[in-house]
N, CA, C and O atoms as a Maestro MAE file, in Angstrom:
{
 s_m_m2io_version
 :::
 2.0.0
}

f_m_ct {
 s_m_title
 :::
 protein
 m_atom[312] {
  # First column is atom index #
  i_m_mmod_type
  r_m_x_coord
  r_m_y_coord
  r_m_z_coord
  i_m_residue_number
  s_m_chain_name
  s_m_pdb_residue_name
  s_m_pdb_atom_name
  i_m_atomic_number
  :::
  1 25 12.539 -0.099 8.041 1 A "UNK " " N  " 7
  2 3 11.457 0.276 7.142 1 A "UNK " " CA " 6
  3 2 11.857 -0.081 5.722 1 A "UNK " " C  " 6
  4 15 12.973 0.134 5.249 1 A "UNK " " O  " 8
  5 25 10.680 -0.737 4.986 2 A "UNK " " N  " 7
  6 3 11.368 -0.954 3.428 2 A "UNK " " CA " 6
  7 2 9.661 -0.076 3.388 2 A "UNK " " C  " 6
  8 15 8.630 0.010 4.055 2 A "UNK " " O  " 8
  9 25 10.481 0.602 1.696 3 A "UNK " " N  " 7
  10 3 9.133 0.850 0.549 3 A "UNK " " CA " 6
  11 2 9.066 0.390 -0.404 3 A "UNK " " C  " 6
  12 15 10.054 -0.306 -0.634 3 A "UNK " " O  " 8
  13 25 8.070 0.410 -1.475 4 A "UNK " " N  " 7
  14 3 8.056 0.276 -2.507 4 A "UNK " " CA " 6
  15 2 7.091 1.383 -3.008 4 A "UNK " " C  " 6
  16 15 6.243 2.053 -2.420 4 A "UNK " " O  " 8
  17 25 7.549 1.340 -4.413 5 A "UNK " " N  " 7
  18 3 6.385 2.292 -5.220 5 A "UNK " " CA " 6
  19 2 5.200 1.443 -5.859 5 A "UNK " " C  " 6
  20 15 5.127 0.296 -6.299 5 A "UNK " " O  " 8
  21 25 4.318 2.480 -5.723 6 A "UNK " " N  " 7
  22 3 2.770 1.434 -5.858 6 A "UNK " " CA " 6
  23 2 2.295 2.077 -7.287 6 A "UNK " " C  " 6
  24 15 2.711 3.171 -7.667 6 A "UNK " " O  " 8
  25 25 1.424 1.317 -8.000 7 A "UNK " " N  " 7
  26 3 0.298 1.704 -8.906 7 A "UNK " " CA " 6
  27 2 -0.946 1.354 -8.525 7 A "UNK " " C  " 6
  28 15 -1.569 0.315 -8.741 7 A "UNK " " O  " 8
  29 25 -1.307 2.546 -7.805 8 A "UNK " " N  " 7
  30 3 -3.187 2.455 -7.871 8 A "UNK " " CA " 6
  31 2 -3.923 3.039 -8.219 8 A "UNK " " C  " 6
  32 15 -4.596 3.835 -7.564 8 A "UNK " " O  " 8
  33 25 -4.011 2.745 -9.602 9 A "UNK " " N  " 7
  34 3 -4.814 3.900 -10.421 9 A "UNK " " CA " 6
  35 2 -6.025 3.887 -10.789 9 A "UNK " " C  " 6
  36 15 -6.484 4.722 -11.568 9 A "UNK " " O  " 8
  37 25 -6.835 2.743 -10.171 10 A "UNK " " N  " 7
  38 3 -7.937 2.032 -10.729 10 A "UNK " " CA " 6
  39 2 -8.501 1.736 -9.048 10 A "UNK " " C  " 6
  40 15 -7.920 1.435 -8.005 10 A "UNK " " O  " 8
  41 25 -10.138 2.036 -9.479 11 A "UNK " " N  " 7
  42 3 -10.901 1.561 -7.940 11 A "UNK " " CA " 6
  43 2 -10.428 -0.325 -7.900 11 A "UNK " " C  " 6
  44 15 -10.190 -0.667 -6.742 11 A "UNK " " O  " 8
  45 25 -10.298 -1.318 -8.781 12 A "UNK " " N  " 7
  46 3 -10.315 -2.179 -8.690 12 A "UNK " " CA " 6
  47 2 -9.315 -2.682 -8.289 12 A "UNK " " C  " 6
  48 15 -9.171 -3.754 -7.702 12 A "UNK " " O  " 8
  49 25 -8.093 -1.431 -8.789 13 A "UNK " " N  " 7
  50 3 -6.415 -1.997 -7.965 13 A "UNK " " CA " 6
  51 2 -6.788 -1.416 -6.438 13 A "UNK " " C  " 6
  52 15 -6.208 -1.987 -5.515 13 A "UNK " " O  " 8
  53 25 -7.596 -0.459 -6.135 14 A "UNK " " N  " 7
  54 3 -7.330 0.080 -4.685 14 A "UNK " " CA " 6
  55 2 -8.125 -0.879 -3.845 14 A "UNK " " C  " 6
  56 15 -7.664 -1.264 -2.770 14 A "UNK " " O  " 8
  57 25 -9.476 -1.347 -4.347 15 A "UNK " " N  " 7
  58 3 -9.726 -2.768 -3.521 15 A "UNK " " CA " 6
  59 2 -9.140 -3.707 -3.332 15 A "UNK " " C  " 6
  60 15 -9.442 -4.167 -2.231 15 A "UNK " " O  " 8
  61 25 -8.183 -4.469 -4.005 16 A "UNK " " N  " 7
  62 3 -7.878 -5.978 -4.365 16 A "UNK " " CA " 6
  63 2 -6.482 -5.492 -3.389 16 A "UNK " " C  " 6
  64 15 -6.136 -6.260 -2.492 16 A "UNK " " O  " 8
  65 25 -5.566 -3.953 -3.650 17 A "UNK " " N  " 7
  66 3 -4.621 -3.612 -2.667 17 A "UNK " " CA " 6
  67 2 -5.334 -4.044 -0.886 17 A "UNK " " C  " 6
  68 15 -4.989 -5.006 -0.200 17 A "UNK " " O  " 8
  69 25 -6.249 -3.107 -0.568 18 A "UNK " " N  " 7
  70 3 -6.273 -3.149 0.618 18 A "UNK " " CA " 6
  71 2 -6.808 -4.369 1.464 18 A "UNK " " C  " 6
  72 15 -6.990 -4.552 2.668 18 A "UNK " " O  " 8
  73 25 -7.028 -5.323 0.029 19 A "UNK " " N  " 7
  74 3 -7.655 -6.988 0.845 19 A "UNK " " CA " 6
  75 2 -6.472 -7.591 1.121 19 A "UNK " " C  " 6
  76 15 -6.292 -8.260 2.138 19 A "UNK " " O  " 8
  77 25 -5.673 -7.404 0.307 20 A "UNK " " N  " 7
  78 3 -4.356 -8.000 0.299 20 A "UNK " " CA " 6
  79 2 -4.055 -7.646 1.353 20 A "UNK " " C  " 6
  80 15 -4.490 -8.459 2.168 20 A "UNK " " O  " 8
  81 25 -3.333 -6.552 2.000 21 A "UNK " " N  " 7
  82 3 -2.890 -6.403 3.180 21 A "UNK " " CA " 6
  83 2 -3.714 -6.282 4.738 21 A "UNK " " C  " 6
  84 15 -3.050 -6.391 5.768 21 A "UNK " " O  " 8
  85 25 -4.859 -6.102 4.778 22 A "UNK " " N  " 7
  86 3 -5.427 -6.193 6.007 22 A "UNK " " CA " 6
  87 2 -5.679 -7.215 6.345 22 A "UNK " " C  " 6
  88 15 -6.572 -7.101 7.185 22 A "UNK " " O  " 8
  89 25 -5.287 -8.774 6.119 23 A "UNK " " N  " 7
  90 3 -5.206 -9.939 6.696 23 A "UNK " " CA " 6
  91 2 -3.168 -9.793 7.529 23 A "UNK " " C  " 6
  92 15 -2.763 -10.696 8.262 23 A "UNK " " O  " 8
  93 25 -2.651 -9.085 7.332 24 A "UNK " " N  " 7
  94 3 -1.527 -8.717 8.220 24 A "UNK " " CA " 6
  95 2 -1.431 -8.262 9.264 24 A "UNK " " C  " 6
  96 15 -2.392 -7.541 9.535 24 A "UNK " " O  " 8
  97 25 -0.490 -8.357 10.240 25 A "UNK " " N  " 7
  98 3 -0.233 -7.790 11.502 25 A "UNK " " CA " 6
  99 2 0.697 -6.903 11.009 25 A "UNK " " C  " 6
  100 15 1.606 -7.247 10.254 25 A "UNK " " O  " 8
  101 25 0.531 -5.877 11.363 26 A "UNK " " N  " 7
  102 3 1.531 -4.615 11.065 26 A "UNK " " CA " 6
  103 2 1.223 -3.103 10.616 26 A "UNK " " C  " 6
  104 15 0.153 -2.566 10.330 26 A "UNK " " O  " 8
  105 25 2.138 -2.755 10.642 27 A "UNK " " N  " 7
  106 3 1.683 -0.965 10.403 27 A "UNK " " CA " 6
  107 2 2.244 -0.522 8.974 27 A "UNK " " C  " 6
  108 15 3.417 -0.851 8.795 27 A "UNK " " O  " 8
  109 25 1.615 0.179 7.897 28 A "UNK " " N  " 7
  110 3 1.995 0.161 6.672 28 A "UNK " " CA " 6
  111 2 1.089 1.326 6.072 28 A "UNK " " C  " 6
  112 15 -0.092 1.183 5.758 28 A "UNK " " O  " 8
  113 25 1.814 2.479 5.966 29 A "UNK " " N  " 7
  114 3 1.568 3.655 4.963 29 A "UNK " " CA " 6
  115 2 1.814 3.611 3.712 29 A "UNK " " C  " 6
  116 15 2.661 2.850 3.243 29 A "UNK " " O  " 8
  117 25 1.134 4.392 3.034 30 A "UNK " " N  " 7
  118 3 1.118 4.853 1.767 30 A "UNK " " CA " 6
  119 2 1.486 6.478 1.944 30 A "UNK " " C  " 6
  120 15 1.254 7.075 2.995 30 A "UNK " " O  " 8
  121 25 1.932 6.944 1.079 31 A "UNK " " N  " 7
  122 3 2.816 8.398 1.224 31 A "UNK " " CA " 6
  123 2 2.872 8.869 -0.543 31 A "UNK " " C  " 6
  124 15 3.476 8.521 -1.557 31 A "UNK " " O  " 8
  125 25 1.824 9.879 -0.131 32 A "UNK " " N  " 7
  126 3 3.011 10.741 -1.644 32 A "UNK " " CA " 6
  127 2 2.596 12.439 -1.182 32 A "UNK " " C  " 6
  128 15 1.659 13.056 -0.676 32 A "UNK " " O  " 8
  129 25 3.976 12.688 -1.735 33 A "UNK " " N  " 7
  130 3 4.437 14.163 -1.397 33 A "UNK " " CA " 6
  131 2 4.439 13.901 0.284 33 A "UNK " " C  " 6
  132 15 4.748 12.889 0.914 33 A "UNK " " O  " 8
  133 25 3.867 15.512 0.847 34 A "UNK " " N  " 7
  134 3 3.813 15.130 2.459 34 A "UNK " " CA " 6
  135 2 2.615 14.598 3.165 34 A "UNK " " C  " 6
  136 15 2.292 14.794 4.336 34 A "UNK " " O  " 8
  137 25 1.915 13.777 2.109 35 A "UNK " " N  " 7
  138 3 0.869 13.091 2.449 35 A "UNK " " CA " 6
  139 2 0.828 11.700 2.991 35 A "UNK " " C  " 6
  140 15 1.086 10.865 2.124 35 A "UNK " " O  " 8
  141 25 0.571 11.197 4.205 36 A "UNK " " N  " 7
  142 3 0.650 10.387 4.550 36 A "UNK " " CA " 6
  143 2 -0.341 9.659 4.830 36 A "UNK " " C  " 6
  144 15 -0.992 10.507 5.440 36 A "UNK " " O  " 8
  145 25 -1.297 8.263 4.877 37 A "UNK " " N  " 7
  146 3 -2.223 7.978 5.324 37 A "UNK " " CA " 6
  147 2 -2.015 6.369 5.431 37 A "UNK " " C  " 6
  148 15 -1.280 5.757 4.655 37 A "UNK " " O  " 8
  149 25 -2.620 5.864 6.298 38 A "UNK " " N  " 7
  150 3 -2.758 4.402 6.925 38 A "UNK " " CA " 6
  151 2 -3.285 3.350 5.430 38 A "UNK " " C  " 6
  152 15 -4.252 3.551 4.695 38 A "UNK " " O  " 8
  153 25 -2.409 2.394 5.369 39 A "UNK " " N  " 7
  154 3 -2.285 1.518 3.930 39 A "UNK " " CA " 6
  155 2 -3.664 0.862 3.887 39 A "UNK " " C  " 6
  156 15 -4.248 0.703 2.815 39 A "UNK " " O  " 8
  157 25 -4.138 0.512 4.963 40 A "UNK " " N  " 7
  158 3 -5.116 -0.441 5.641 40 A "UNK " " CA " 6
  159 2 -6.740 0.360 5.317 40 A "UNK " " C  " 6
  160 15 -7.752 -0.319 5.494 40 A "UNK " " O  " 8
  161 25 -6.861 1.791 4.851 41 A "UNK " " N  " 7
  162 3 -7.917 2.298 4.961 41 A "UNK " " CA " 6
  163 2 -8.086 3.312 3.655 41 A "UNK " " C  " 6
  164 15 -7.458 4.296 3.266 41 A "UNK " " O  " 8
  165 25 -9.419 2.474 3.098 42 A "UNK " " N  " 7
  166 3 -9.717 2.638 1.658 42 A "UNK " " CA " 6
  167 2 -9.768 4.027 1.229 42 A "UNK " " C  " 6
  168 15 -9.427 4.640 0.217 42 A "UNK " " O  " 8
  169 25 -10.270 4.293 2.259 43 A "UNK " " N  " 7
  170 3 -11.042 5.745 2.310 43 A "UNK " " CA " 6
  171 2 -10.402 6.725 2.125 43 A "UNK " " C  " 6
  172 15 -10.808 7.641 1.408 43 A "UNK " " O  " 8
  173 25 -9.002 6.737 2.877 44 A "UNK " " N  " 7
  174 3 -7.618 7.428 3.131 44 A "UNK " " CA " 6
  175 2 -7.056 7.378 1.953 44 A "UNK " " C  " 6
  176 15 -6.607 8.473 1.616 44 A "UNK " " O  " 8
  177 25 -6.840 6.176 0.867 45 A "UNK " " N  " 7
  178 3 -6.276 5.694 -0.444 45 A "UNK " " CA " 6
  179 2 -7.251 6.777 -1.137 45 A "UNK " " C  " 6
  180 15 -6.927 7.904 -1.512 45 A "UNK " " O  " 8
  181 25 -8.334 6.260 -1.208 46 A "UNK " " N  " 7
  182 3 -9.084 7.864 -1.950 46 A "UNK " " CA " 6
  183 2 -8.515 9.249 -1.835 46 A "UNK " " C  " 6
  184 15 -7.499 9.702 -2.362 46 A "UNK " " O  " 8
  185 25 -8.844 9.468 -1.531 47 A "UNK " " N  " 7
  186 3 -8.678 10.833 -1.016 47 A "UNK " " CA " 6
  187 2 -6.949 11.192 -1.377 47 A "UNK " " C  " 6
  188 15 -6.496 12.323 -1.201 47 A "UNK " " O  " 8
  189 25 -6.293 10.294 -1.784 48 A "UNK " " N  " 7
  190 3 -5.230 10.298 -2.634 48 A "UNK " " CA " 6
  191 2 -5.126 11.148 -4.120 48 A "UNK " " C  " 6
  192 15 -6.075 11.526 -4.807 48 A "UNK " " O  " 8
  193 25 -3.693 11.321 -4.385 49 A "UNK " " N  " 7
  194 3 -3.797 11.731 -5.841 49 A "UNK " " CA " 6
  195 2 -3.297 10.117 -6.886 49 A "UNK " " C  " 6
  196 15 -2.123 9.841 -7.132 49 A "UNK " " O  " 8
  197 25 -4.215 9.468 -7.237 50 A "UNK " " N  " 7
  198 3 -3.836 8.292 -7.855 50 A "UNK " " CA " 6
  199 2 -3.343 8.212 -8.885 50 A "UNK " " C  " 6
  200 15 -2.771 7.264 -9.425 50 A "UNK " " O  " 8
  201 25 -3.551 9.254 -9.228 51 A "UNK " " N  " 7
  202 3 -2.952 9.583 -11.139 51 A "UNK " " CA " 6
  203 2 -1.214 9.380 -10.721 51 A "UNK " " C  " 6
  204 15 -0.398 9.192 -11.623 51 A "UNK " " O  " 8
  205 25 -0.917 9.427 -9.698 52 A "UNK " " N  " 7
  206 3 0.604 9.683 -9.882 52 A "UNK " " CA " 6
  207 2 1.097 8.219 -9.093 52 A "UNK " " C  " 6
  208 15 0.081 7.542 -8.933 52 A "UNK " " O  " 8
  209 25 2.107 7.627 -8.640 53 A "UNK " " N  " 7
  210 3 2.564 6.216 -7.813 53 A "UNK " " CA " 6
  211 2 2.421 6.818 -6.595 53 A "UNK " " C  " 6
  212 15 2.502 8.012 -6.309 53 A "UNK " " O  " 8
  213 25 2.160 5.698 -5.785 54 A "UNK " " N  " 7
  214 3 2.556 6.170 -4.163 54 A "UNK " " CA " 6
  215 2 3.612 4.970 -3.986 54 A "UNK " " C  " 6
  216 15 4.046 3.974 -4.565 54 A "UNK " " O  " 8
  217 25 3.767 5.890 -2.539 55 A "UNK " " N  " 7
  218 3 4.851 5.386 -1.673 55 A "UNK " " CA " 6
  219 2 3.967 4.037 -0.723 55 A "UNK " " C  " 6
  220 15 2.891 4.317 -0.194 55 A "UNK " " O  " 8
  221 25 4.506 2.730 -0.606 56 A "UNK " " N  " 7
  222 3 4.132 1.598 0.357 56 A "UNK " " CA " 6
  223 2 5.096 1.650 0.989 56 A "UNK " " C  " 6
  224 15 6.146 1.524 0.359 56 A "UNK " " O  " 8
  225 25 5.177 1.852 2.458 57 A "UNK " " N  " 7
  226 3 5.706 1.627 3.843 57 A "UNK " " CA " 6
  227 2 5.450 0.769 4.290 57 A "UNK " " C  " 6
  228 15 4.268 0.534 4.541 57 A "UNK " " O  " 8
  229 25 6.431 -0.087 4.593 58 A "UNK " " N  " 7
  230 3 6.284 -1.116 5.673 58 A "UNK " " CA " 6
  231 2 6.958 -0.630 6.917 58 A "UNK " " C  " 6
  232 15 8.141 -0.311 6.797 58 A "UNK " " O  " 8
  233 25 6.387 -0.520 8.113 59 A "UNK " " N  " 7
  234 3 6.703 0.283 9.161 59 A "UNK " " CA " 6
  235 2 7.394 -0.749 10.518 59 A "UNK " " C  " 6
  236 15 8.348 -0.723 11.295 59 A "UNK " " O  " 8
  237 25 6.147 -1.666 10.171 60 A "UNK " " N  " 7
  238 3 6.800 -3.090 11.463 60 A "UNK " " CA " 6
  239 2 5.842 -3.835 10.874 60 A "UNK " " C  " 6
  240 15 4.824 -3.575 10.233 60 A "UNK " " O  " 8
  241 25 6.433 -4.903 11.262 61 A "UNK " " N  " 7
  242 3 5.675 -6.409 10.861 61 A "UNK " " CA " 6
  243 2 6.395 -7.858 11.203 61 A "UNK " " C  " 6
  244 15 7.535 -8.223 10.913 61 A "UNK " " O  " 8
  245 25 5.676 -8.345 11.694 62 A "UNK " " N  " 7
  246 3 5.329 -9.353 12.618 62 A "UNK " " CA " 6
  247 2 6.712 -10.349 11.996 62 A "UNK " " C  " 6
  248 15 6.743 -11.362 12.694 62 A "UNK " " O  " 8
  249 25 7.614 -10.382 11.145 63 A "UNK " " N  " 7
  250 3 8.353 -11.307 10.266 63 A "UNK " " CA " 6
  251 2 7.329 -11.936 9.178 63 A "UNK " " C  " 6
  252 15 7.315 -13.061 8.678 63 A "UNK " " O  " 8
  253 25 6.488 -10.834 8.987 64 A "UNK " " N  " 7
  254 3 5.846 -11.571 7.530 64 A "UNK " " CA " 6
  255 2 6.322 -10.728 6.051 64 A "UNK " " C  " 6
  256 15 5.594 -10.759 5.059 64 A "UNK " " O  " 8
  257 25 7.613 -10.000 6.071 65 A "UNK " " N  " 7
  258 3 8.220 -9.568 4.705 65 A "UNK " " CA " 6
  259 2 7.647 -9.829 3.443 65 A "UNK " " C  " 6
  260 15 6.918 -9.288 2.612 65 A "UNK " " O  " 8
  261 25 8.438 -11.152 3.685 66 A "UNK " " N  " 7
  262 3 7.929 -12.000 2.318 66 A "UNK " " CA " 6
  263 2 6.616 -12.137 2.079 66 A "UNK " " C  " 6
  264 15 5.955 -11.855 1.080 66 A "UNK " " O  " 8
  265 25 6.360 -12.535 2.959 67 A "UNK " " N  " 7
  266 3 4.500 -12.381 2.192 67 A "UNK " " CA " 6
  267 2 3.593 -11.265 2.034 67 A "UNK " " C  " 6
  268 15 2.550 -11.196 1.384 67 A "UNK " " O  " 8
  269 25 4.336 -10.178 2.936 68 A "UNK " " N  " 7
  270 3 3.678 -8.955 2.534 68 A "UNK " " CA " 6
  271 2 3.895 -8.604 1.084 68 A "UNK " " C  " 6
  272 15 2.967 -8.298 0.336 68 A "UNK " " O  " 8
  273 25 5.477 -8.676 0.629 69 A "UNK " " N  " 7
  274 3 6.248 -8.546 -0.465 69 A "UNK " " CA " 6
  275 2 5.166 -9.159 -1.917 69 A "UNK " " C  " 6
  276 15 4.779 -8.539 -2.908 69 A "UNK " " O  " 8
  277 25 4.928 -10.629 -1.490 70 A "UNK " " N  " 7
  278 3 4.146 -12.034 -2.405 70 A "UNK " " CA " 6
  279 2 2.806 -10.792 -3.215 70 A "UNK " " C  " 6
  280 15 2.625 -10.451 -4.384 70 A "UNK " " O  " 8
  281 25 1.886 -10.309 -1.512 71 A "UNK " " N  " 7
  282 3 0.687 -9.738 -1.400 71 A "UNK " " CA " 6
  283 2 0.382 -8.362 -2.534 71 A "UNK " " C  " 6
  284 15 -0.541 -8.153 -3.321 71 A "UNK " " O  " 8
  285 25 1.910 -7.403 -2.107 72 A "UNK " " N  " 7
  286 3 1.768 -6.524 -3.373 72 A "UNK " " CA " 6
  287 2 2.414 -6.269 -4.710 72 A "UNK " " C  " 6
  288 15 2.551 -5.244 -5.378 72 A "UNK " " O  " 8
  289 25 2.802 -7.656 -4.909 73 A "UNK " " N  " 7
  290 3 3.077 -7.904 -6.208 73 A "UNK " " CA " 6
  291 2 2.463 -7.851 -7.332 73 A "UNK " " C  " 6
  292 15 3.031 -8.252 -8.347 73 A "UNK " " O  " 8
  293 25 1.171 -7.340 -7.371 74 A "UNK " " N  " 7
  294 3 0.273 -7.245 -8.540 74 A "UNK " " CA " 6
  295 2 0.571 -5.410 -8.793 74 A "UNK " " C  " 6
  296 15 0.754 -4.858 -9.877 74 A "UNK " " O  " 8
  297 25 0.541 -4.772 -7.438 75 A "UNK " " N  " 7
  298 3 0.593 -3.374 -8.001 75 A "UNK " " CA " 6
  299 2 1.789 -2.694 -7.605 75 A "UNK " " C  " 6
  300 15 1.612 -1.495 -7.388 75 A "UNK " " O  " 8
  301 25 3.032 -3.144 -7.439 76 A "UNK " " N  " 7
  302 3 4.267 -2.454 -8.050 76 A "UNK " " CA " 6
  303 2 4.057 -1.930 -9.444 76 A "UNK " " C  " 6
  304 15 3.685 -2.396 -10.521 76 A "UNK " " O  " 8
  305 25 4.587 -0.364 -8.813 77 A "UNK " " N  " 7
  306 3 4.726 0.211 -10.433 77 A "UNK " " CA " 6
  307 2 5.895 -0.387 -11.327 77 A "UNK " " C  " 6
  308 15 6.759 -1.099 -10.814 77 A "UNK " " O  " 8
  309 25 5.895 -0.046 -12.808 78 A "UNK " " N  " 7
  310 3 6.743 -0.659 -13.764 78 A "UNK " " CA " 6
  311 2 7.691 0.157 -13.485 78 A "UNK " " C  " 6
  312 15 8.769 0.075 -14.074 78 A "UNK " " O  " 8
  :::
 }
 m_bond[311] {
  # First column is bond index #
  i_m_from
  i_m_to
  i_m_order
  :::
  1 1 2 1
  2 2 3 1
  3 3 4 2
  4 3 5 1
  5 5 6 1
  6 6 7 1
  7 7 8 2
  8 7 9 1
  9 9 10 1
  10 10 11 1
  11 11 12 2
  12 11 13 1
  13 13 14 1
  14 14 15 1
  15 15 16 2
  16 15 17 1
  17 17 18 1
  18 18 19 1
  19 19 20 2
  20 19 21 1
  21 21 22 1
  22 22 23 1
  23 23 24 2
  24 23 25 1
  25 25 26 1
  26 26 27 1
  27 27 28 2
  28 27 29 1
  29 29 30 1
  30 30 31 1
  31 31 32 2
  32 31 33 1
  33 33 34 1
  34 34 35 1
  35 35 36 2
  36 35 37 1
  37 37 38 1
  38 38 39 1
  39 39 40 2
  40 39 41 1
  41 41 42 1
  42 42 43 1
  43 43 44 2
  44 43 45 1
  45 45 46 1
  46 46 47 1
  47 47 48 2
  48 47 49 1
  49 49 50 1
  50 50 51 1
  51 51 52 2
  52 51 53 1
  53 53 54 1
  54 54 55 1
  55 55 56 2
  56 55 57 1
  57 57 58 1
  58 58 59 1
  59 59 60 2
  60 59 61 1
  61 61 62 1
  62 62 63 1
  63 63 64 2
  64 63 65 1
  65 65 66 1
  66 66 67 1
  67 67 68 2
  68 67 69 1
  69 69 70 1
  70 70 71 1
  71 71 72 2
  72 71 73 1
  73 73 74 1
  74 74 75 1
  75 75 76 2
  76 75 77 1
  77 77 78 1
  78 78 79 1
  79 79 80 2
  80 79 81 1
  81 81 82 1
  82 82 83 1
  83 83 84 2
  84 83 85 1
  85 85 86 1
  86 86 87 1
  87 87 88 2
  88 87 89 1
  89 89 90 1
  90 90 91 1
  91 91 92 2
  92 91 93 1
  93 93 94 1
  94 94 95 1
  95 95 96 2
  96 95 97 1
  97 97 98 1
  98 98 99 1
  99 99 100 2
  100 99 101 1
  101 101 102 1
  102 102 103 1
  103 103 104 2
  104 103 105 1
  105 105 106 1
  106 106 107 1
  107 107 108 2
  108 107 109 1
  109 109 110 1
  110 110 111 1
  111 111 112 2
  112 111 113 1
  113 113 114 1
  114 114 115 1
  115 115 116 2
  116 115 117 1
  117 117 118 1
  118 118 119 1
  119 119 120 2
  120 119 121 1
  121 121 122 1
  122 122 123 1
  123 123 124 2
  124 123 125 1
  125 125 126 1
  126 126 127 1
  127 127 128 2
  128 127 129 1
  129 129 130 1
  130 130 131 1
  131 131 132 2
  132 131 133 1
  133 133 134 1
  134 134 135 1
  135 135 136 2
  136 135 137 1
  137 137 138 1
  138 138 139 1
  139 139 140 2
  140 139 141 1
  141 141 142 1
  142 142 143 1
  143 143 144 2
  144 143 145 1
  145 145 146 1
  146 146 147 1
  147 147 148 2
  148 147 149 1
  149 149 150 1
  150 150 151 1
  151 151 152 2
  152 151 153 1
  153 153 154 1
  154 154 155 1
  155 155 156 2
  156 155 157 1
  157 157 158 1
  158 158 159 1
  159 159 160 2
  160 159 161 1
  161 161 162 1
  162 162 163 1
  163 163 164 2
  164 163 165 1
  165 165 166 1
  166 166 167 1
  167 167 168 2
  168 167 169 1
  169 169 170 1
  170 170 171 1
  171 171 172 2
  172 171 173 1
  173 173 174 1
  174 174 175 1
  175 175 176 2
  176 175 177 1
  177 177 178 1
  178 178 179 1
  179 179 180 2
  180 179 181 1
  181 181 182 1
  182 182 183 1
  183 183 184 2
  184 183 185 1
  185 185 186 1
  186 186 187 1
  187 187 188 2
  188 187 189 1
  189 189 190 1
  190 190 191 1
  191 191 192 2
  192 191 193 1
  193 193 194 1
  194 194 195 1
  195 195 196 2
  196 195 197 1
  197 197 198 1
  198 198 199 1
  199 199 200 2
  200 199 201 1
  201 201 202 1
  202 202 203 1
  203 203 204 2
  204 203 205 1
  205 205 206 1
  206 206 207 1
  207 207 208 2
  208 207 209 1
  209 209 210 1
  210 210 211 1
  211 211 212 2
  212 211 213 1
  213 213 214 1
  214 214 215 1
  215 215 216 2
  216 215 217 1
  217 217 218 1
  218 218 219 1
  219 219 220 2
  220 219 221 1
  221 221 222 1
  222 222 223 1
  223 223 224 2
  224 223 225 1
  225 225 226 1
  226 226 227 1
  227 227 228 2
  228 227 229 1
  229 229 230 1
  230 230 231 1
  231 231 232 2
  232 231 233 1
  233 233 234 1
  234 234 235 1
  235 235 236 2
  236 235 237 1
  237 237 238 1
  238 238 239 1
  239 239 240 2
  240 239 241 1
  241 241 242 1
  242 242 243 1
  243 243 244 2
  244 243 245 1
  245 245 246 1
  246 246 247 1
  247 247 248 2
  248 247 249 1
  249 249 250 1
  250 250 251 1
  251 251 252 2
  252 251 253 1
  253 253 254 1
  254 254 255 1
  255 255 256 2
  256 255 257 1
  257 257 258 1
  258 258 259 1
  259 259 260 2
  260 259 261 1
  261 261 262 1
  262 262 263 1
  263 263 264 2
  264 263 265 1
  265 265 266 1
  266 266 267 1
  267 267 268 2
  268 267 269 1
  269 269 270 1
  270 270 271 1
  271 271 272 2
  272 271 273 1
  273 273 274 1
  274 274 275 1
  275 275 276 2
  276 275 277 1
  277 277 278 1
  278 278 279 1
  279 279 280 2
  280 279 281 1
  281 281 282 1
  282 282 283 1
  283 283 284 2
  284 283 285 1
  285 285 286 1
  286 286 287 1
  287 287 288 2
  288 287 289 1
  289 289 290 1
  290 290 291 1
  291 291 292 2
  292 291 293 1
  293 293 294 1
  294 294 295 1
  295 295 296 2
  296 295 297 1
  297 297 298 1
  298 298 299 1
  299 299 300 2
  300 299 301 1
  301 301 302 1
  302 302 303 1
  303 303 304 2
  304 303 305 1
  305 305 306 1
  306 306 307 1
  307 307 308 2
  308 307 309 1
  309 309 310 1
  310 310 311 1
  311 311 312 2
  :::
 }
}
């Protein structure tokens, strides 16, 4: 499993996030505190507290790392 910390603080970062990754094969949470929900589903990202970073899980994936990595390179937090 790798993570990273995310910034999605904006409806326009939480769209452009979840286009990015649902062209992938794989399983990938977002997590903050003991909140957990599926990376892949907008709806779930809502219902988030966005004001603060989340957690990106990469759980399994097909050997596409790197390009998952490429994909959320716009919203790594600073």
């Amino acid at each position: 499993m790798k993570s990273y910390m995310l910034d999605l603080n904006s409806i326009e970062k939480v769209k452009g996030f979840v286009n990015a990754i649902e062209g992938f094969d794989g399983y990938f949470d977002l997590a903050t505190g003991r909140y957990v929900i599926d990376a892949k589903s907008i709806m779930g990202i809502f219902s988030m507290d966005l004001s603060k970073h989340v957690e990106f899980r990469i759980l399994e994936t097909n050997d596409q790392i790197a390009e998952v990595e490429a994909a959320i390179a716009p919203y790594l937090a600073q």
